[in-house]
C-alpha positions, 0 to 999 in steps of 0.5 A: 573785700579786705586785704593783707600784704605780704612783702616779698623778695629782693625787689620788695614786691607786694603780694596781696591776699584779697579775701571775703571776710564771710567765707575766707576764700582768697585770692592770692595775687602776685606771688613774687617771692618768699612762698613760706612767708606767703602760706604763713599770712594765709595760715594765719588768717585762716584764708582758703585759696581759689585763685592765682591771679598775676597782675603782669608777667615778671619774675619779681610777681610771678617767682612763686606761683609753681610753690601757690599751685602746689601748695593749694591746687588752684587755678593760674591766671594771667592776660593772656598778652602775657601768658608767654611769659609765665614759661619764658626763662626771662633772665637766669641770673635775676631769677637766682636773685629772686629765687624765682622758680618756672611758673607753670602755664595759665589755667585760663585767661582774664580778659577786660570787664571779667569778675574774678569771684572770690567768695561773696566778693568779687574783683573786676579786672581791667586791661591796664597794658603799658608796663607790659602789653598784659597788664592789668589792675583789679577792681575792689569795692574799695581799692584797686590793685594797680600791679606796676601800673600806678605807684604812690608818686610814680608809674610802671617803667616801660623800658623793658620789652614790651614796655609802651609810654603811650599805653602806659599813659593812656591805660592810666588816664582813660581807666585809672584817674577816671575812678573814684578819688577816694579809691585806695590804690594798693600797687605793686611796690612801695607805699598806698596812695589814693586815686585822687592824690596821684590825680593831684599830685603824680609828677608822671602824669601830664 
């Protein structure tokens, strides 16, 4: 399964299209922002959309997901920890920043050990809760989509409701380190890193 990265928003967020070469079918994840930009990457790889998937329920990952559904008629997905939250007005004056429009409700809910499949390809979906109690990351063949659970030299922030260290922590030692240190991590912002390098060299990690 491959992979392109849209940058969208304020915040920087990283949408990715994760996509079987063969078919072209994609898997849009966290449309935060920019729906225009998105269509345009989509468009310009001749990808077709199957799937929404939201890593976790911010405004910054989830601002675009009313503008995918339209566009493509395709099913919302979400943990269900956090399936609230797609409706929940979080914070008006951060969405006018994001220029985040109300998500529609999930279509169903991913649990742990799903396969999500997208054309001959597939993504596994792990219960990564800590940044927030739904928070998950999924599983390539080759990467994984660590959403605001992992970053290049860093963690998710758990200061924010629903937010838990401890879940952090755990979520990230006993179901992210454990996989293979050759694994690319794509995270929800900022640089690429590997599984091995935040194993080594992760000052958040004990």
């Amino acid at each position: 399964m491959k992979y392109e990265v849209v940058v969208v928003g304020a915040l920087e967020t990283n949408c990715y299209l994760a996509y079987c070469s063969k078919t072209g079918e994609c898997a849009i994840i966290d449309p935060g922002a920019d729906p225009e930009r998105i269509v345009a990457a989509i468009a310009e790889r001749e990808l077709t959309p199957v799937v929404i998937l939201n890593t976790h329920g911010h405004l910054d990952h989830i601002g675009s997901n009313r503008d995918m559904k339209d566009k493509y008629g395709i099913p919302l997905r979400i943990h269900a920890a956090d399936g609230p939250m797609l409706t929940n007005i979080q914070n008006v004056e951060l969405s006018l920043l994001l220029g985040a429009k109300e998500s529609p409700s999930a279509d169903s809910f991913l649990v742990e050990g799903e396969t999500v499949t997208v054309g001959e390809c597939a993504l596994s979906v792990i219960h990564t809760p800590g940044h927030t109690p739904g928070s998950i990351s999924l599983l390539a063949n080759k990467y994984l989509l660590s959403g605001d659970t992992l970053f290049c030299g860093g963690v998710g922030r758990t200061d924010l409701p629903g937010g838990s260290f401890r879940d952090l922590e755990k979520s990230i030692k006993e179901k992210v380190l454990t996989l293979d240190e050759g694994l690319l991590v794509l995270p929800g912002h900022g640089p690429f890193t590997t599984i091995g390098q935040e194993k080594n060299s992760n000052p958040f990690i004990s």
